[in-house]
C-alpha positions as MATLAB code, in Angstrom:
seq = 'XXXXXXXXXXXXXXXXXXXXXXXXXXXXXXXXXXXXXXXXXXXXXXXXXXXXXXXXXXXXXXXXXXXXXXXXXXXXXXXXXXXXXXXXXXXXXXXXXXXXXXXXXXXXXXXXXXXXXXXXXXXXXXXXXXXXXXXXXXXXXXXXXXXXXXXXXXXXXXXXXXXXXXXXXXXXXXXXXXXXXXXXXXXXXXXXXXXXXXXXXXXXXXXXXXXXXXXXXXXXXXXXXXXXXXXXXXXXXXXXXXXXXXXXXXXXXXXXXXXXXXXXXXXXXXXXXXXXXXXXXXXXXXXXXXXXXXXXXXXXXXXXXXXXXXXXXXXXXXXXXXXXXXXXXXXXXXXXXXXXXXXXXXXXXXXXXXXXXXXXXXXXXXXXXXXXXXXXXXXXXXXXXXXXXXXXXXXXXXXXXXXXXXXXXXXXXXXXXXXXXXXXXXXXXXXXXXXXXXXXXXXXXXXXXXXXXXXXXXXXXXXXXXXXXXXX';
ca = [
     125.071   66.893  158.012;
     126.646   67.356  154.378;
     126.776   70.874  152.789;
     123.751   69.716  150.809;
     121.493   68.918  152.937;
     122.374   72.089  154.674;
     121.801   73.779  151.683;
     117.978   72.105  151.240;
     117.320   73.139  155.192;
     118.858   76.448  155.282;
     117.345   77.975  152.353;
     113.472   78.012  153.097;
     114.097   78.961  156.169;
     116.009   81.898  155.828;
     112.804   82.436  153.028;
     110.215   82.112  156.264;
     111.957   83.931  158.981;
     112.343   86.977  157.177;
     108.849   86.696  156.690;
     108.249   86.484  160.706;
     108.745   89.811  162.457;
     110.825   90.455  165.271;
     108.517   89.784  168.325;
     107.905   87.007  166.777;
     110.674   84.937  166.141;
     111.756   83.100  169.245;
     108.754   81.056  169.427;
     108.641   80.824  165.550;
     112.570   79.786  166.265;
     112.235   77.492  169.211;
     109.621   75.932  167.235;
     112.176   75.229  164.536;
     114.534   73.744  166.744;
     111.624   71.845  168.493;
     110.870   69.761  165.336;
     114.256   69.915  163.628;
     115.180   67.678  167.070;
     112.112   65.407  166.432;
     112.664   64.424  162.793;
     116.516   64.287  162.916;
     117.656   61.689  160.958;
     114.482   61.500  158.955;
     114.126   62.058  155.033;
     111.431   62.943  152.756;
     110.753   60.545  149.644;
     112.668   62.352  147.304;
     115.611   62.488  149.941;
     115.593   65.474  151.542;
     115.683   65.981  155.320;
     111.594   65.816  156.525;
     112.284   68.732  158.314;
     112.170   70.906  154.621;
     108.207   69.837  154.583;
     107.732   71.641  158.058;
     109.481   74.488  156.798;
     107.456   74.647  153.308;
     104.164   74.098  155.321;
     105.039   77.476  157.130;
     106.041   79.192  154.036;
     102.531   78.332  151.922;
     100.468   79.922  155.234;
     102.995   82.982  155.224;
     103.976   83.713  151.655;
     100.472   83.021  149.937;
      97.676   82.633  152.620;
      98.492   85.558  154.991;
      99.654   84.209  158.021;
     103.234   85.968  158.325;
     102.244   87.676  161.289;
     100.410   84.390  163.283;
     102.987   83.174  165.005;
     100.784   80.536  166.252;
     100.284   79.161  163.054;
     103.848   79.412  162.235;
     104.574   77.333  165.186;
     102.216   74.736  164.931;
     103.329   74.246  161.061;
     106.729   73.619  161.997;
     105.241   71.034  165.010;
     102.387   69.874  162.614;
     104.086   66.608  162.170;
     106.462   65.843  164.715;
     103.667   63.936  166.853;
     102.275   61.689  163.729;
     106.203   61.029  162.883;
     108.276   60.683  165.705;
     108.340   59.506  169.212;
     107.192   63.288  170.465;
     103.512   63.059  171.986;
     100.688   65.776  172.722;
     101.997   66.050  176.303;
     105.715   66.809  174.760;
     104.451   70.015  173.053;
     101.777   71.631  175.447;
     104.364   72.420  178.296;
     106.539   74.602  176.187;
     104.355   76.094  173.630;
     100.868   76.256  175.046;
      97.746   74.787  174.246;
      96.717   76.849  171.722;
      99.599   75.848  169.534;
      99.159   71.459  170.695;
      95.255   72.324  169.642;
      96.381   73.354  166.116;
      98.677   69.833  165.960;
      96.217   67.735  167.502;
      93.732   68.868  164.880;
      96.240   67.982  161.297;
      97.313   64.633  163.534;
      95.866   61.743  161.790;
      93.596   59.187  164.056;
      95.800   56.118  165.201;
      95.644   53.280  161.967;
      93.037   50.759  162.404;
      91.781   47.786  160.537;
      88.883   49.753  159.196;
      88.441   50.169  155.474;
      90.651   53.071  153.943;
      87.358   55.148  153.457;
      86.294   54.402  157.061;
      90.017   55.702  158.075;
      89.480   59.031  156.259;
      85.815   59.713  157.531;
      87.790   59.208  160.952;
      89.988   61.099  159.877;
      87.958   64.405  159.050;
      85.743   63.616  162.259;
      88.853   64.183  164.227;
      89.902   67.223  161.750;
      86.589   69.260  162.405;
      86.047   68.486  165.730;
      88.976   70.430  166.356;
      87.970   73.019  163.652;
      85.192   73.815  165.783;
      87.583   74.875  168.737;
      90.088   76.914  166.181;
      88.645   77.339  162.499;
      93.150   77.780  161.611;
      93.319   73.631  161.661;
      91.722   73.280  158.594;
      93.648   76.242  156.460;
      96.900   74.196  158.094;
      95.532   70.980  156.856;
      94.792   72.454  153.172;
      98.293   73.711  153.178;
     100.026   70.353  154.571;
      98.161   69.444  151.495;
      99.199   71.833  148.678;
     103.024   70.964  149.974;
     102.706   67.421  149.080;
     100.551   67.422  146.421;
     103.640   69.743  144.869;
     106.180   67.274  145.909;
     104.004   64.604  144.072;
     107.085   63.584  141.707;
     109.299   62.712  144.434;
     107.306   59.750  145.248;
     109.130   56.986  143.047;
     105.942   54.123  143.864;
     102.651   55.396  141.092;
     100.330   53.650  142.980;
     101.092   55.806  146.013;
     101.058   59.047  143.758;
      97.482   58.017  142.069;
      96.513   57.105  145.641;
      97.173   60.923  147.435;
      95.809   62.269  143.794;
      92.944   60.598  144.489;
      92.532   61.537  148.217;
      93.007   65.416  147.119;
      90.313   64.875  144.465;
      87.617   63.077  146.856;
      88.136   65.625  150.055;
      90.676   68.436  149.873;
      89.682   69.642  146.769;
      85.575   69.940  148.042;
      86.875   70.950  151.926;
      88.642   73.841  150.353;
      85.333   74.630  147.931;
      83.594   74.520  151.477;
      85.954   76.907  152.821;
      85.463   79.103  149.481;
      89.521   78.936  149.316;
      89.152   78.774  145.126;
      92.642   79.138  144.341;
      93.726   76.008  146.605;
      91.238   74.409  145.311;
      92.345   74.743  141.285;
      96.000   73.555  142.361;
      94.932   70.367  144.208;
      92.216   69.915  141.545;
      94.728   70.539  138.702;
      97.955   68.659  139.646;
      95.103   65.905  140.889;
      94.530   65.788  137.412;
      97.856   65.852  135.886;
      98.661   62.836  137.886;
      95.678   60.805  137.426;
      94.808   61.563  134.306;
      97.986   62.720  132.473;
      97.444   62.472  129.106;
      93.824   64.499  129.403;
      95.445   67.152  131.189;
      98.430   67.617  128.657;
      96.198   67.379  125.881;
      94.255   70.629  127.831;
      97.431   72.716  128.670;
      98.773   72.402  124.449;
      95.192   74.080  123.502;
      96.111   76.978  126.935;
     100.108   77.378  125.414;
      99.192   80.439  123.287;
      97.889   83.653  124.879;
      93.582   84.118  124.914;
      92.149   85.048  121.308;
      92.603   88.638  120.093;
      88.900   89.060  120.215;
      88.905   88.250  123.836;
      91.668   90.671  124.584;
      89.899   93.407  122.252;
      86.752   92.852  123.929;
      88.612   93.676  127.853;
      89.940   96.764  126.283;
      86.364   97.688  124.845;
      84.742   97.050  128.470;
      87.688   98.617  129.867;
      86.817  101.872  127.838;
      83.555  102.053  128.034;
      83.366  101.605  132.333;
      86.100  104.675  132.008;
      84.024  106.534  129.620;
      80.698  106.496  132.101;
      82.868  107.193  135.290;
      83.485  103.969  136.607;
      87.648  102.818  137.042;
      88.131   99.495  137.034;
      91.186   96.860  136.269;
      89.492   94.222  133.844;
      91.728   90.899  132.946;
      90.594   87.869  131.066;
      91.036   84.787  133.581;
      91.499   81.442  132.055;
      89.401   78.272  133.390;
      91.397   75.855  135.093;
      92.135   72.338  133.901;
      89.613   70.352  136.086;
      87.189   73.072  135.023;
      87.400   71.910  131.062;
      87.804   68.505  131.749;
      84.636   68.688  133.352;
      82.970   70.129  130.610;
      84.901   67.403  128.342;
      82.005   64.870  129.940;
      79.695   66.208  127.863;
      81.966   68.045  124.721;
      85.099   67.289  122.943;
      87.308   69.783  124.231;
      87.837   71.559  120.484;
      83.725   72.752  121.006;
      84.139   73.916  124.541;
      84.066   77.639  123.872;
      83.536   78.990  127.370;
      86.817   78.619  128.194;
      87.788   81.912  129.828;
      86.019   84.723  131.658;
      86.324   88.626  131.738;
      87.205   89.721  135.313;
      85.914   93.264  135.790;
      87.029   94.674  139.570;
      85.739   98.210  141.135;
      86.225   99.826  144.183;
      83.021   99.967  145.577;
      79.877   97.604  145.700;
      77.333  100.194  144.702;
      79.888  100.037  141.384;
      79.441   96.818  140.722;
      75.406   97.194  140.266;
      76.746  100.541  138.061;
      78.458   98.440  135.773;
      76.481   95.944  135.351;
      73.600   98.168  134.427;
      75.873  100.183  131.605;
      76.938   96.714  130.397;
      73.871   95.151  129.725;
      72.859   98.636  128.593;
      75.388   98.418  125.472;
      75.015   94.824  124.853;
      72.442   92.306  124.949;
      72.842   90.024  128.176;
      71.396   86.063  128.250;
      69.380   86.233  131.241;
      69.157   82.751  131.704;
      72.978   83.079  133.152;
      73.195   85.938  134.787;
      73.529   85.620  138.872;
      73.431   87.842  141.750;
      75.917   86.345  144.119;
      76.529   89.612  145.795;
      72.886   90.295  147.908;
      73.013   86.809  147.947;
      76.184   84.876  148.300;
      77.546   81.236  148.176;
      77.067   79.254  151.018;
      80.997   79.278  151.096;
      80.760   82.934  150.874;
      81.813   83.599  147.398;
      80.294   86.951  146.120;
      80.027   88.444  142.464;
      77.626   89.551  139.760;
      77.759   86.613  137.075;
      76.722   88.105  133.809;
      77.436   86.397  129.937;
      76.752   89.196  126.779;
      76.528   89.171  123.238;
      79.281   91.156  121.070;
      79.410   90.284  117.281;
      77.864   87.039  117.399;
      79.857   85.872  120.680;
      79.105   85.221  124.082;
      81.568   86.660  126.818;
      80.818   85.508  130.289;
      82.036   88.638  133.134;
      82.445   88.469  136.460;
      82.072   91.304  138.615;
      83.094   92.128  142.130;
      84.893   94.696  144.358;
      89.238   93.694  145.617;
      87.442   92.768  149.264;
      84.902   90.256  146.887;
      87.656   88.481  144.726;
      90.125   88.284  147.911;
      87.679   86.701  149.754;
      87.141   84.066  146.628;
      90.213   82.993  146.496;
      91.051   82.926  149.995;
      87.916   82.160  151.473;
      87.994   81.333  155.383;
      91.970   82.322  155.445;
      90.572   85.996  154.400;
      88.702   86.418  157.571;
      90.547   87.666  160.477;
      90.532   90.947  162.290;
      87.779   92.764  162.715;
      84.276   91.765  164.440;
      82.325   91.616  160.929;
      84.988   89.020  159.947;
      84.645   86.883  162.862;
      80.946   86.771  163.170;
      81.302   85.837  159.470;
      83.809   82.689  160.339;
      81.329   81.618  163.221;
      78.933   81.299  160.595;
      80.248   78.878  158.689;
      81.925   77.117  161.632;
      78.221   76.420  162.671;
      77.578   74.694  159.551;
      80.328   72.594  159.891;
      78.231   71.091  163.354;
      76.715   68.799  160.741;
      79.773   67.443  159.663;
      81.691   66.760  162.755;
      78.613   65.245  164.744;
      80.474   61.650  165.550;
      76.716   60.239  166.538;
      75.739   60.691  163.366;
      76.076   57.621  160.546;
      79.260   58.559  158.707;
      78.343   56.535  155.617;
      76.438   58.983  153.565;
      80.200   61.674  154.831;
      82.421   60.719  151.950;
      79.603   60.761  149.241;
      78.383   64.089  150.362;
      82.137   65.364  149.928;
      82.654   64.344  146.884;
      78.834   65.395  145.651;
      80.095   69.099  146.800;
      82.138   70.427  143.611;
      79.144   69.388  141.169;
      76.177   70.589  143.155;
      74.585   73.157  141.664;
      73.053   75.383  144.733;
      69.929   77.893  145.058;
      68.138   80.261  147.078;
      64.740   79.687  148.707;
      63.493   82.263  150.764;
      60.698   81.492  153.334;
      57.325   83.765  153.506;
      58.956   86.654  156.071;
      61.979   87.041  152.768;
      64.939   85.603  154.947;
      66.979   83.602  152.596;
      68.082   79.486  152.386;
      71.087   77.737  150.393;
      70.360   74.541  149.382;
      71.569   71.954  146.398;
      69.952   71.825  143.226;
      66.949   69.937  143.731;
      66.276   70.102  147.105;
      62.964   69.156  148.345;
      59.821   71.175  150.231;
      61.414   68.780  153.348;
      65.067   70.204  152.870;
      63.922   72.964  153.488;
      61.870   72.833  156.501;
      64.842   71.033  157.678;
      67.583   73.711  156.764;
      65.054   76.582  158.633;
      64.360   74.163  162.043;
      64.942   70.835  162.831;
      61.437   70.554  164.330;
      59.655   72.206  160.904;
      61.529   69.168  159.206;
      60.328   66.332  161.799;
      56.525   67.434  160.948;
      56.624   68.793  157.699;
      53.921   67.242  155.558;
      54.212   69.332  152.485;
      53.535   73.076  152.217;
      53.073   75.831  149.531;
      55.670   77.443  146.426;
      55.073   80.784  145.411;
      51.172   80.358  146.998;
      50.855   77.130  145.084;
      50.207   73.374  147.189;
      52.635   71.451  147.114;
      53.632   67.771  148.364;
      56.469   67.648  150.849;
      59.563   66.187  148.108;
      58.383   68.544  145.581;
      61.231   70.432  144.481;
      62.274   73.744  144.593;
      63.784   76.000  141.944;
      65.925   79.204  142.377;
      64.021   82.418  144.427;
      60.966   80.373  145.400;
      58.874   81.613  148.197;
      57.929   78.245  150.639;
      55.876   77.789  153.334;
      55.512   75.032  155.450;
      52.755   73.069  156.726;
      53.148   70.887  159.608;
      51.741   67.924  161.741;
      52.214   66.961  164.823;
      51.147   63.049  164.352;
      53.903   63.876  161.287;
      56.888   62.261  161.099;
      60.318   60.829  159.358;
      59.620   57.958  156.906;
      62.394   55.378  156.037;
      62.091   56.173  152.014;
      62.365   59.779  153.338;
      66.158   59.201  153.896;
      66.730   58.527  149.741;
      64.363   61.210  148.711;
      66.002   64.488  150.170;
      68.963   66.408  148.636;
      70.741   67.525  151.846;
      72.975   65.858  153.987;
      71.501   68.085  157.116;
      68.174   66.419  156.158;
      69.306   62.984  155.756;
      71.701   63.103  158.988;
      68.586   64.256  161.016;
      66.473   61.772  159.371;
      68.853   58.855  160.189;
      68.902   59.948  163.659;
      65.661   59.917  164.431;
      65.082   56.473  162.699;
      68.081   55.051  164.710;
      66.513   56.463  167.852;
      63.032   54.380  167.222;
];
């Protein structure tokens, strides 16, 4: 091996195992050594020795997710691909590092090619991937950083086709899985460097109007905020945060990009949640809010768990949209799943929304209406309906009287045949709106229509729906 491509290997991992403590590093080492063996003689597009992608898997999950101290993890991201790339199998890594570790591989090892359709290959693809999320929820935040490595080593892949198609890939289903797994700063790099290779011109024409710092009325307006939480008590650390490129060029759909004015928020953090109710109420005390945007995200989160007070104000004749949120709130926003380890609060959390995952893994279930769902994720809208007793439902924008019954018991779904919002009759795909009351009246001769399957908004719903028709 040359002094170069010493260099290349030697580098990042000097960078990781510094990063590993003591107790730690023989298996993080043997590990090294492990897959080093497996992908001698191996090179990445761009040249490289393949074993520098192990290597910068481990340092994504240790340097910027949190997962220094997991050996585990550090382990199976040096292993991740010596199964799918060389002649190592499952059997080869079990014996000497444990099935907890050949779980994690198994899980970011693609399915065996077929002759299926390249959509029908991914959908088997994420069947396998949370399937084995369900036994360890750590498969998918390897997966997601497998990902953010080679979406960064993009340029290094000399063939455009092959560029546009992993763009692509990131864009249909690791930019939504990480929205799933509320993981919001993975998912504005895969969305953004998506977008700088797919649509290159777009996102270069967005990043010349970002080159100068935000407005002087934006950064005069923190400091005013700033001041006046100080003033009534309150400390806080307020920054302006700028939208990311996927974010305008969504708005860009319906704007040219020189009217698009909301393009940055006011980030106001406190210590405390009872603070964040505090300053809302002396913010909307000194200036007039629009009610029609504010949201309360905090008593009643995201379905991936995000959590904030969503305000917008009026300050000489502008609009400033704030967020607001404790260090534990914005953490878990950007982090999402990755954030939650430790403590029993945490992991009751994670089980959570491993149990919605069920519907996505369930291989009986038609996979055809998987891909479309994914991709529907990002630009879904989502409410809150709460049933009579006040106990609280997330569903999509839209959603029906049936998604409903469906989301609060599979049964209630089977026999709904339309119910009541906010006391009022209603039929069962009349739709809901944010904070409605429903109730649900049921049937026993009731059940699943065909044209029910194209008339409800969730993919629990449909899946269940499907079933059941299959089944007759």
């Amino acid at each position: 091996m040359n002094a170069e491509r010493q260099i290349a290997i030697r580098e990042p991992l000097q960078k990781l195992m510094v990063q590993i403590a003591p107790h730690n590093r023989p298996l993080v080492g043997q590990a090294y050594h492990f897959a080093n063996a497996s992908h001698e003689g191996q090179n990445r597009d761009a040249g490289q020795p393949y074993i520098t992608h192990p290597i910068g898997v481990a340092l994504i999950l240790a340097s910027e997710l949190g997962f220094a101290g997991d050996a585990e993890m550090m382990a199976a991201a040096l292993l991740h691909d010596a199964v799918e790339d060389s002649a190592l199998e499952l059997k080869d890594i079990e014996p000497t590092f444990g099935k907890t570790i050949a779980t994690l591989v198994s899980g970011v090892t693609k399915v065996p090619k077929s002759r299926a359709s390249r959509t029908a290959q991914r959908i088997a693809t994420l069947q396998h991937l949370f399937t084995y999320a369900r036994q360890d929820p750590r498969v998918l935040i390897l997966k997601l950083a497998d990902r953010m490595y080679n979406i960064r080593s993009l340029d290094g892949i000399a063939e455009q086709s092959r560029r546009k198609r992993i763009a692509r890939e990131t864009v249909d289903i690791y930019a939504p899985l990480s929205h799933l797994l509320g993981m919001a700063r993975i998912r504005r790099e895969l969305e953004d460097r998506s977008l700088c290779c797919l649509k290159p011109q777009i996102a270069n024409q967005i990043q010349a109007e970002f080159e100068t710092e935000p407005p002087e009325h934006l950064q005069q307006f923190r400091d005013t905020i700033r001041n006046l939480l100080l003033k009534n008590g309150v400390r806080t650390s307020v920054r302006v945060q700028q939208k990311s490129l996927s974010s305008i060029y969504r708005k860009m759909q319906h704007r040219p990009l020189d009217q698009i004015r909301d393009r940055y928020a006011i980030e106001v953090i406190v210590s405390r949640r009872p603070l964040c109710y505090l300053a809302l109420g002396i913010l909307h005390e000194r200036f007039l809010p629009v009610m029609a945007r504010f949201k309360e995200f905090i008593a009643l989160p995201k379905r991936n768990g995000y959590q904030a007070l969503h305000t917008c104000i009026h300050h000489r004749d502008r609009r400033y949209e704030l967020h607001i949120q404790t260090p534990a709130m914005h953490r878990l926003g950007e982090f999402g799943i990755a954030a939650l380890r430790g403590d029993a609060q945490h992991e009751k959390r994670r089980t959570r929304w491993l149990h919605d995952f069920a519907d996505w893994h369930d291989q009986t279930a038609h996979t055809r209406y998987l891909m479309s769902e994914l991709k529907r994720i990002l630009f879904t809208r989502e409410i809150v309906a709460f049933t009579p007793m006040g106990d609280p439902f997330i569903l999509p924008e839209d959603a029906t009287v049936v998604d409903f019954a469906f989301a609060v018991h599979n049964d209630l779904g089977m026999q709904c045949k339309g119910g009541r919002i906010n006391g009022t009759r209603a039929y069962p795909f009349s739709k809901l709106t944010w904070g409605d009351t429903v109730e649900i009246d049921t049937d026993p001769a009731q059940y699943p229509k065909k044209t029910w399957v194209r008339r409800v908004k969730t993919y629990r719903a449909r899946r269940l729906i499907q079933h059941y028709l299959n089944s007759q």
